[in-house]
N, C-alpha and C positions, 0 to 999 in steps of 0.2 A: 807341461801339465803337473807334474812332479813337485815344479819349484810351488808354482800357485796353490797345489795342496797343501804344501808344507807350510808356506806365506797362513792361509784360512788357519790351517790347524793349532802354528803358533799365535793366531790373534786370539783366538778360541781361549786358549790358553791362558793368555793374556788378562781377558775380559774375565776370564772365572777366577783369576788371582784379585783383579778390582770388585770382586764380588766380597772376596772374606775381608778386604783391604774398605771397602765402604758398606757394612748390611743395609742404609738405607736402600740403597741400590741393589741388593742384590737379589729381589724378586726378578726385576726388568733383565739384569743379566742372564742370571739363569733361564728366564724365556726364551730370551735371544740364544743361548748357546742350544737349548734343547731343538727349538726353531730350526736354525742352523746344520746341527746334527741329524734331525730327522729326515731333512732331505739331501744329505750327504751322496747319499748313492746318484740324483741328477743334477748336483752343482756343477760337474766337471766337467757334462760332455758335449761341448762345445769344443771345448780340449780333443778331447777322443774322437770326434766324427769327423774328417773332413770337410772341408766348403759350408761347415755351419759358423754364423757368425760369429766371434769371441767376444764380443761384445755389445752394451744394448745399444749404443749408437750404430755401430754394424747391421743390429737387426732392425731397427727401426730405418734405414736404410732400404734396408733387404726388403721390407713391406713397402714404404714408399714407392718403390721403384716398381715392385708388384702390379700397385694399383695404379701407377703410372701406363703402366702398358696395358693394363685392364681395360681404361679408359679408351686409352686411346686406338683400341680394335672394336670397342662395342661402339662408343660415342655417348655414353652413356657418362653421370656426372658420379653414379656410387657404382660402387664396386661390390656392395655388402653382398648380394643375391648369387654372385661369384663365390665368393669366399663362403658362402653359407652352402653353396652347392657340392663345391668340390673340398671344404674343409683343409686340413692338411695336407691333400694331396696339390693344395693348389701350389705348392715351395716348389712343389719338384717343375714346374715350369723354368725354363732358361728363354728368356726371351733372345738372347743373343748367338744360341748354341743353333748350329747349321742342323739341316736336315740329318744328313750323313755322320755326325756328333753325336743325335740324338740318337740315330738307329745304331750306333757302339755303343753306348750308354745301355741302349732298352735288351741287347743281347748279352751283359753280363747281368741278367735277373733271371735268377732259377724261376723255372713252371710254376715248382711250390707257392716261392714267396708272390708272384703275380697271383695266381690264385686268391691269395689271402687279403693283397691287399684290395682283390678287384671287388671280393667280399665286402668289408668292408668300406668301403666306396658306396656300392651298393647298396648296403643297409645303412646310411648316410644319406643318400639319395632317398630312398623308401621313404623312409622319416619325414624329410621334406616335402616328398612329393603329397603326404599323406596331411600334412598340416597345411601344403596349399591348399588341397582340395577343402579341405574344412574351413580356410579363409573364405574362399572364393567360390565355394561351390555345396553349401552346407547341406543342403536337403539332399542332393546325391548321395552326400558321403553317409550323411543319417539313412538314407537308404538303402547301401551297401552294407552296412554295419548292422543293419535289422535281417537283411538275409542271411547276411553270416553268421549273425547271433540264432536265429530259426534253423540255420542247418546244422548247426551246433547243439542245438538242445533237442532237434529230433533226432538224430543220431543217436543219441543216449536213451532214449525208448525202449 
């Protein structure tokens, strides 16, 4: 990770010397370096986490394979309604990891952080469930939203 930051930092460096070295160019540089720099703190950690991919073919991979196995448990031809469901939490799936894998795996997660991410999941969920219904189900949901809006303003009475 070290070298790689050092690799960015010195091209950085680089590219801002071609910037006083050509001023045509040097709005587009300077873009790029500010660009660059602004999201410094999440270029690396790919480096720093574990089992995330290093790279975009890696991850592009990593989803492949995702909806690979997606498919082929539903039988279904998209996958989108998955991923849309479970959002982020859908990586943490290992299609290949044994039962007994997983239940080591789910036993180094503090209460806390379960908690939080179960949280969030669920307000993920909510979301969605809350835009099916208005697909698929309009006058209901118009009529949820009228009682809730009426117990809402009588309250305040």
């Amino acid at each position: 990770m070290r070298q790689v930051k050092r690799e960015v930092k010195q091209f950085l460096e680089k590219l801002e010397q071609e910037a006083i070295d050509h001023p045509d160019d040097a709005r587009v540089i300077v873009s790029i370096v500010n660009a660059v720099r602004h999201r410094w703190w999440g270029l690396f950690t790919c480096y720093q986490v574990s089992n995330v991919p290093a790279s975009n073919n890696d991850l592009e991979t990593f989803f492949k394979d995702m909806k690979h196995h997606q498919r082929r448990i539903t039988g279904r031809k998209s996958v989108q309604e998955f991923i849309l469901r479970y959002g982020p939490f859908a990586a943490f799936i290992d299609y290949t990891e044994s039962f007994e894998a997983l239940l080591a795996r789910l036993r180094q997660v503090q209460p806390k952080d379960f908690k939080q991410a179960r949280q969030a999941l669920q307000k993920v969920q909510l979301r969605l469930k809350k835009l099916y219904r208005f697909r698929h189900h309009p006058d209901l949901y118009f009529r949820d939203l009228e009682k809730r809006w009426e117990k809402a303003t009588s309250s305040r009475k």
